[in-house]
GULUMGU-364712 format. One line per 2 residues: their letters; for each residue x, y, z of C-alpha. Coordinates in pm, 1 decimal, decimal comma, always signed. Layout:
REM residues N
a) X Y Z | ...
***
This chain:
REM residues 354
xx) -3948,3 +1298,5 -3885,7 | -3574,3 +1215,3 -3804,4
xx) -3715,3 +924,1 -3551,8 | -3962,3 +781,9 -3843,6
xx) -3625,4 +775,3 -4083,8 | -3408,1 +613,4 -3793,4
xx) -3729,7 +380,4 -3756,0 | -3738,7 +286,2 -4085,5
xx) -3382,6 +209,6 -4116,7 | -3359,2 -27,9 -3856,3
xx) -3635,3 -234,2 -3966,4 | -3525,2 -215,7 -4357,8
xx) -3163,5 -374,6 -4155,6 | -3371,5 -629,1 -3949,1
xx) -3493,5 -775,7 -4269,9 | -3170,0 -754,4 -4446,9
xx) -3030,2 -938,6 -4121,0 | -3326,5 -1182,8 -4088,3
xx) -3324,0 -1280,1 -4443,2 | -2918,1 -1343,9 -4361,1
xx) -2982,4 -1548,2 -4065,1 | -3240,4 -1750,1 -4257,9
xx) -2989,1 -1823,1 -4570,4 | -2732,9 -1943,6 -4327,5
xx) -2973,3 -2165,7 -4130,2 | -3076,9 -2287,5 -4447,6
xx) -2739,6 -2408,5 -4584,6 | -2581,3 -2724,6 -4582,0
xx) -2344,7 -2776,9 -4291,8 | -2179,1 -3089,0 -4446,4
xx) -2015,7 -3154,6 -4091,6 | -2043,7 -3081,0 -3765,0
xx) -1830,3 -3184,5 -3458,7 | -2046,9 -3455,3 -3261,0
xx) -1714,8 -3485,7 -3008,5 | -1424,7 -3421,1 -2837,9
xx) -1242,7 -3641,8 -2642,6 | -914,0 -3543,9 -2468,2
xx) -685,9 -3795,1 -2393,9 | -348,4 -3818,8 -2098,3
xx) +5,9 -3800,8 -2232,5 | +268,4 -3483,2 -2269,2
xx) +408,2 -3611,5 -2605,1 | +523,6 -3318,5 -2845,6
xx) +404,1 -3491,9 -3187,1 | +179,8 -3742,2 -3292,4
xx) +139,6 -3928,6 -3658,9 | -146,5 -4117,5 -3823,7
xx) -402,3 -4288,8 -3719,2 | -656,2 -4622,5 -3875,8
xx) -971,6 -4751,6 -3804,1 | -956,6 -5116,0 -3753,7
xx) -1163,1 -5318,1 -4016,7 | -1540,7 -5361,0 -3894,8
xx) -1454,2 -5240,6 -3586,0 | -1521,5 -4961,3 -3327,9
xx) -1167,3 -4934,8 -3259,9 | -966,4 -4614,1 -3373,1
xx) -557,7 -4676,5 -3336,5 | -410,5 -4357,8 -3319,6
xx) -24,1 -4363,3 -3318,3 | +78,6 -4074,5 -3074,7
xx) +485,5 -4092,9 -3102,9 | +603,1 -4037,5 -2775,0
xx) +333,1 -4133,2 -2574,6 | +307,2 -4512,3 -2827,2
xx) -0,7 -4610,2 -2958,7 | -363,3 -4527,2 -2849,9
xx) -677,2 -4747,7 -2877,1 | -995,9 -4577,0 -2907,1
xx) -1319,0 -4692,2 -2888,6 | -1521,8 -4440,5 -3157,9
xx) -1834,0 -4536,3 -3027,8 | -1782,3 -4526,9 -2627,1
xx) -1601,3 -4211,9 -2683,0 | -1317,2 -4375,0 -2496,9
xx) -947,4 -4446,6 -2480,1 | -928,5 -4835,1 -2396,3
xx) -521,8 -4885,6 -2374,4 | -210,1 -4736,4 -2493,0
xx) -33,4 -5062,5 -2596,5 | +286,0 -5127,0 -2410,7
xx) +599,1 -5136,1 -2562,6 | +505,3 -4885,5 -2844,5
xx) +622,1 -4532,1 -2794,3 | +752,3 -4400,6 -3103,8
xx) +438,5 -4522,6 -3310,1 | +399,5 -4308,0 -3649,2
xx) +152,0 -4566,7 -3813,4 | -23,8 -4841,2 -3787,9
xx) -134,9 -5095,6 -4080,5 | -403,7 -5395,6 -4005,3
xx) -375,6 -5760,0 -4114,0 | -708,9 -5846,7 -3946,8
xx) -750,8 -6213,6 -4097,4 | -380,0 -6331,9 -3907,1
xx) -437,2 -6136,1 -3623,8 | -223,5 -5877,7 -3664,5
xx) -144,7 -5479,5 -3668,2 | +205,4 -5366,5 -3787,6
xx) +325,4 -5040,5 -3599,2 | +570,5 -4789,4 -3802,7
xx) +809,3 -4633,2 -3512,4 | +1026,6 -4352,3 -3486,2
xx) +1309,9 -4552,6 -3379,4 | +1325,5 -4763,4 -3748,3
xx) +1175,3 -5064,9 -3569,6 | +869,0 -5251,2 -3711,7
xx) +615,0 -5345,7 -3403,0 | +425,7 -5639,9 -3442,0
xx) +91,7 -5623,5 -3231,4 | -178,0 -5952,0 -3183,3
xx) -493,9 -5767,1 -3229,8 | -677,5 -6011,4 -3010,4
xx) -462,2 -5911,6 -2700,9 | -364,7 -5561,4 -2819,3
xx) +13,2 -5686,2 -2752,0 | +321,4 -5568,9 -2891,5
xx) +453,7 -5918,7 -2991,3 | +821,8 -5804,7 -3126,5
xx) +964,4 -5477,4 -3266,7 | +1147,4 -5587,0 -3557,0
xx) +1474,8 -5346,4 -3658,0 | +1462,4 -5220,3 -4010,2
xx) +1607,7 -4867,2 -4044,5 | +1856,6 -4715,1 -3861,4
xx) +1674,6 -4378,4 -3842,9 | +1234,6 -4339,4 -3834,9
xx) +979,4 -4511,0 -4035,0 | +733,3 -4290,5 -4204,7
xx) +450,5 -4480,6 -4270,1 | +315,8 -4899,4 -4432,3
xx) +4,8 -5012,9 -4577,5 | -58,6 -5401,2 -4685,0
xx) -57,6 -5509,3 -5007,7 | -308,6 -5798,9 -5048,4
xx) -229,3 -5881,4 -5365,7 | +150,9 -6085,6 -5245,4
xx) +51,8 -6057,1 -4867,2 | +327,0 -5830,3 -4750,1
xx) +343,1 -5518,7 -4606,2 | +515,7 -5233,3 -4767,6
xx) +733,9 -4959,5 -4509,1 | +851,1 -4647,3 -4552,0
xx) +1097,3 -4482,6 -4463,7 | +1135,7 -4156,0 -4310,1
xx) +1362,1 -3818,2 -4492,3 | +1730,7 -3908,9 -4590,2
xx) +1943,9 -3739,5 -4779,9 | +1919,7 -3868,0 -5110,9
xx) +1685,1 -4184,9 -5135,8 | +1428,6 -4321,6 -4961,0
xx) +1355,2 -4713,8 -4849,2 | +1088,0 -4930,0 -4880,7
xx) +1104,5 -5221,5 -4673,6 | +888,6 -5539,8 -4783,5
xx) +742,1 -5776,0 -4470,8 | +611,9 -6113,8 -4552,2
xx) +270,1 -6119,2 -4382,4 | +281,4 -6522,3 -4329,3
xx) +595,0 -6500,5 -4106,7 | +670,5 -6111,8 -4017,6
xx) +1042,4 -6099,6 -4180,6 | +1190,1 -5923,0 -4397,5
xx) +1229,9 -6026,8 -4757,1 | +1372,3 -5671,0 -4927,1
xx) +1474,9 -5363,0 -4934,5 | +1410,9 -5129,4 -5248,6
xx) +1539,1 -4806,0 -5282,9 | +1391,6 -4492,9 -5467,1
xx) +1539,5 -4121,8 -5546,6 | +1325,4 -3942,1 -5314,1
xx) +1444,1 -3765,7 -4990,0 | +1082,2 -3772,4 -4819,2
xx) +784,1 -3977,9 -4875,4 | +446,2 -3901,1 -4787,7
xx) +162,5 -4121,5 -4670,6 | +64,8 -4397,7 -4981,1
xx) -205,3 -4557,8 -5096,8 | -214,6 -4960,6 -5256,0
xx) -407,5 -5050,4 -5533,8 | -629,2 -5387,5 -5574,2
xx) -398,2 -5493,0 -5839,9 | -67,1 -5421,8 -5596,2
xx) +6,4 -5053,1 -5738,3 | +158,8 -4886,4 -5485,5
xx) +151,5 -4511,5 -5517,3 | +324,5 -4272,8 -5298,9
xx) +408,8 -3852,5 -5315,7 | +752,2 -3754,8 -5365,7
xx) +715,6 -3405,9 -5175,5 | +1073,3 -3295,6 -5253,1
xx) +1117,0 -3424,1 -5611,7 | +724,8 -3276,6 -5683,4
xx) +650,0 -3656,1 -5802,2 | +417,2 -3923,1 -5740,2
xx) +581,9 -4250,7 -5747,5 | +384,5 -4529,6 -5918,7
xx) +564,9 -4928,4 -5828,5 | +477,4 -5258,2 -5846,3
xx) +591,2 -5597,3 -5921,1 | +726,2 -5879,4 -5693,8
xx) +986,1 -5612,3 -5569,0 | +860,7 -5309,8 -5710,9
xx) +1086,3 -5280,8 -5998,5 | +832,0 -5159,0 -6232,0
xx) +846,8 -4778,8 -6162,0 | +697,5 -4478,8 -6327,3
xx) +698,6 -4123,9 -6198,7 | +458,7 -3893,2 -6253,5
xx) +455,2 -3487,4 -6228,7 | +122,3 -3273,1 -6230,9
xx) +145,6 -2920,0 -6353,9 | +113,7 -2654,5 -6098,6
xx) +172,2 -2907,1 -5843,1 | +427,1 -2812,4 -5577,4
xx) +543,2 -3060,3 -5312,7 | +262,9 -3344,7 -5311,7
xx) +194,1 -3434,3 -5014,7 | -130,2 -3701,2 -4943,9
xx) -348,2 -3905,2 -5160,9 | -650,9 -4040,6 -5182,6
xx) -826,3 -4271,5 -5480,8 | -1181,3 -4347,9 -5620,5
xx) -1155,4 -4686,5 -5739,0 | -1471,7 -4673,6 -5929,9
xx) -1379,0 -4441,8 -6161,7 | -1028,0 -4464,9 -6169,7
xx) -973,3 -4125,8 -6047,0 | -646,8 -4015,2 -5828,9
xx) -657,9 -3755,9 -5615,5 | -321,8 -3516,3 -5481,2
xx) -285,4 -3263,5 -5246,8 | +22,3 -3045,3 -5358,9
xx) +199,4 -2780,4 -5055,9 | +324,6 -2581,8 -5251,7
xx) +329,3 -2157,7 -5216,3 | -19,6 -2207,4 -5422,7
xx) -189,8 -2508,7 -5241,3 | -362,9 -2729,0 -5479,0
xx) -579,3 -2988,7 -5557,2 | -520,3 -3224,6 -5847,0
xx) -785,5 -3484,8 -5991,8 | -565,3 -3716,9 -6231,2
xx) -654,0 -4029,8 -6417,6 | -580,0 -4331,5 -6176,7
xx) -440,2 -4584,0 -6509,3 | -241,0 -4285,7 -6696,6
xx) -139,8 -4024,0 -6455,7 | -297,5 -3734,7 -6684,7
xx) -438,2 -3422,4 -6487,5 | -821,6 -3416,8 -6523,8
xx) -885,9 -3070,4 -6347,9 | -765,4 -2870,3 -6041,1
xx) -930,4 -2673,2 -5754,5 | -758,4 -2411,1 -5486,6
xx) -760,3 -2596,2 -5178,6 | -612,0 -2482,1 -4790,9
xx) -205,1 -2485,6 -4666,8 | -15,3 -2751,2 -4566,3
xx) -258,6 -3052,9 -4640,0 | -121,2 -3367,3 -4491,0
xx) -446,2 -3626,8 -4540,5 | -752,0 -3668,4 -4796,4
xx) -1003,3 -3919,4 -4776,2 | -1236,1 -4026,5 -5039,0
xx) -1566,3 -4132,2 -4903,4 | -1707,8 -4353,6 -5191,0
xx) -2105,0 -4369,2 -5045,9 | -2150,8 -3963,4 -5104,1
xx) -1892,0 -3925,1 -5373,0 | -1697,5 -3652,8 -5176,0
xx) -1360,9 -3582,4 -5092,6 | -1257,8 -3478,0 -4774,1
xx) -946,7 -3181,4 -4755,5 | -839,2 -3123,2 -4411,2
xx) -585,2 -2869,3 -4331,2 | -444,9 -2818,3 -3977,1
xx) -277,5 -2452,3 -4083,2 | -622,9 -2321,4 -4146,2
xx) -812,7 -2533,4 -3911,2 | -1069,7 -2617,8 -4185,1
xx) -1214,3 -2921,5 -4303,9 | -1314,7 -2891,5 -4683,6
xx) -1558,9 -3129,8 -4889,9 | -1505,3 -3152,6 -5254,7
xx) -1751,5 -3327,8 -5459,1 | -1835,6 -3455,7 -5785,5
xx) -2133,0 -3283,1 -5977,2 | -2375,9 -3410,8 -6225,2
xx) -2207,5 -3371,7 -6482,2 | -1865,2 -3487,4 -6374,4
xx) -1682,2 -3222,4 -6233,0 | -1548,3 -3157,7 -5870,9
xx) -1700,7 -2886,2 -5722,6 | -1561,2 -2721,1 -5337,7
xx) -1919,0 -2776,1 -5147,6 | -1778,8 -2599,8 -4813,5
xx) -1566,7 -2583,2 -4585,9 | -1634,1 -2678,5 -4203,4
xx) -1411,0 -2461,6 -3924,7 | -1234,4 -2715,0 -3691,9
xx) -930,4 -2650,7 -3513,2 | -534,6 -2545,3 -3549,1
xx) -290,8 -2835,3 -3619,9 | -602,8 -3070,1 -3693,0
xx) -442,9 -3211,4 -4010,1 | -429,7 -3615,2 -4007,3
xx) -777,0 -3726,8 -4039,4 | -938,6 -4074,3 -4049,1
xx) -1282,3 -4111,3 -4242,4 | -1525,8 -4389,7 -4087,7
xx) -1753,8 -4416,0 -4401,0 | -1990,8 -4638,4 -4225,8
xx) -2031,7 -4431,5 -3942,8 | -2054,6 -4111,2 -4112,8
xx) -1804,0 -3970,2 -3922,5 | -1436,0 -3834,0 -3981,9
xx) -1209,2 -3813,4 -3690,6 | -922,2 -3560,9 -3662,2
xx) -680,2 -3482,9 -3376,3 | -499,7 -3200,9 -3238,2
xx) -412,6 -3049,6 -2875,1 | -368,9 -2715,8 -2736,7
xx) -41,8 -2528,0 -2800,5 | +165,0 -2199,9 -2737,7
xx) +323,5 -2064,9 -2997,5 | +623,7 -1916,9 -2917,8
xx) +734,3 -1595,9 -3101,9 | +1005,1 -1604,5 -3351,3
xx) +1369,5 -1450,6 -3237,5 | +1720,1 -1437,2 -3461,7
xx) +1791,7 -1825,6 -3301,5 | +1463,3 -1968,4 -3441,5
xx) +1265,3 -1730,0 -3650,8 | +1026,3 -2009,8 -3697,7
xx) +955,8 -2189,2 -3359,8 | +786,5 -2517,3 -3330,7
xx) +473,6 -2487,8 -3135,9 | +440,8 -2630,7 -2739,6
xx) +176,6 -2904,1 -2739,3 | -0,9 -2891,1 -2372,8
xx) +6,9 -3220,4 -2181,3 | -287,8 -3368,7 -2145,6
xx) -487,9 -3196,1 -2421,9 | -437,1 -3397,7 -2723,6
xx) -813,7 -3450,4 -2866,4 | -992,7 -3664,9 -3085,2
xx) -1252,9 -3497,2 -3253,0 | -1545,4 -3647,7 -3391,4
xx) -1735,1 -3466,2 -3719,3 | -2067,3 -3627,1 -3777,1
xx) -2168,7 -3613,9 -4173,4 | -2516,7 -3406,7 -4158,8
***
């Protein structure tokens, strides 16, 4: 009798665990890593990274160990570009030729795409440079600068001869990464000030600031053009998402999302938003229902300190990077230690859309 009881409770928990088994095979896995490709250096940071227009080349700017070209599709690192340790970000002008490097050092490299050559690294700041996108609209590019005190700089670069034309300064003491607008908007997070700064005009003087509630030190953006939606990731001690109308600035909803969120990317072709965050090593895909509302579809596991992210729409693929690490414990000198990046382990990973 006891061995038909113990009988019957194991197969009443094989079904239970089947039928568990079954539901997960049957879910959506949104994304799943297609590759991992580690590349030389023993640099102790890295920064952003672009895909070059209709191109199989990913530029990945790896600070002390300059910038990296990758080839997405060969799975393969095809030169570090001399002359450009201390890359933080890199910006594409494809129709002159050109890629626009911003360094650690407050220099501006110039690179000819067709010979992957740092050209000139043009002095701007006396301390880093944060990030720069291009503004097609005047044909410039628009630098930032890295934390100061009380204000930051944004430097504008005439695209037609590579100099400087101004300097404009805003009261922020950090800006994020930014995003430009069609129309020359150029919209950037004030993490300190918990602000998104809205400019434009011939040198930015047109200026609005906006603040979302609930949202503590914003930190990346991303935009659907289409529907005129901007989207925030906010820091804070209650990390948050906030969808806000891309002409006014008014908060349309907000979701939960994970710590320390440093890139989005909107991908346009499944109406998603990606959410990667490095502290929890997740990747997490927001997306817009039928009837209008952002929904959190899942989130996909990938790895610690995976937090800038590049999405290759075309491809179907997103690429983030990281590299191994020790953490070392906290004592009464540091109570919060940075983490000790292993040489030779800093990885692009590859996450295929399924």
């Amino acid at each position: 009798m006891v061995f038909a009881k113990t009988w019957r409770a194991l197969a009443i928990l094989t079904v239970c665990l089947s039928g568990t088994q079954y539901a997960e095979a049957d879910a959506p896995l949104l994304y799943t890593l297609n590759a991992a490709k580690a590349l030389p250096g023993d640099g102790h940071s890295w920064g952003f990274a672009a895909l070059q227009p209709q191109s199989a080349q990913l530029f990945v700017a790896r600070r002390e160990n300059g910038l990296s070209v990758f080839d997405v599709d060969k799975q393969k690192l095809l030169k570090t570009l001399d002359n450009s340790a201390g890359a933080n970000a890199v910006a594409f002008v494809p129709e002159r030729n050109r890629a626009y490097i911003a360094n650690m050092d407050g220099t501006l490299g110039i690179v000819a795409l067709d010979r992957l050559q740092v050209l000139q690294r043009l002095k701007l700041d006396s301390g880093n440079l944060n990030n720069l996108v291009y503004d097609a609209s005047r044909d410039r590019l628009i630098v930032t600068s890295g934390r100061r005190g009380d204000h930051s700089t944004l430097y504008l670069i005439d695209a037609k001869t590579d100099r400087l034309t101004d300097a404009v300064d805003i009261p922020a003491q950090k800006l994020d990464g930014p995003v430009i607008l069609e129309n020359g908007h150029f919209i950037v997070p004030m993490r300190d000030e918990d602000k998104v700064a809205v400019l434009s005009g011939a040198k930015l003087e047109q200026q609005q600031f906006w603040t979302f509630k609930g949202c503590s030190k914003p930190s990346a953006l991303a935009v659907d053009k289409s529907r005129q939606r901007l989207f925030v990731a906010c820091r804070g001690a209650d990390p948050t998402l906030v969808v806000a109308d891309l002409k006014t600035g008014k908060t349309l909803s907000t979701l939960p999302i994970g710590r320390a969120v440093n890139a989005l990317a909107y991908d346009r072709e499944k109406d998603q938003l990606l959410v990667p965050s490095g502290a929890d090593a997740s990747l997490a895909i927001v997306q817009r229902d039928d009837q209008g509302q952002y929904q959190l579809r899942g989130t996909v596991g990938t790895r610690p300190w995976a937090h800038n992210m590049v999405l290759d729409a075309q491809r179907g693929q997103a690429y983030l990077f990281t590299a191994d690490f020790t953490q070392p414990a906290p004592s009464r000198e540091q109570p919060k230690p940075d983490p000790a990046f292993h040489p030779d382990t800093f990885t692009v990973l590859t996450y295929k859309a399924q």
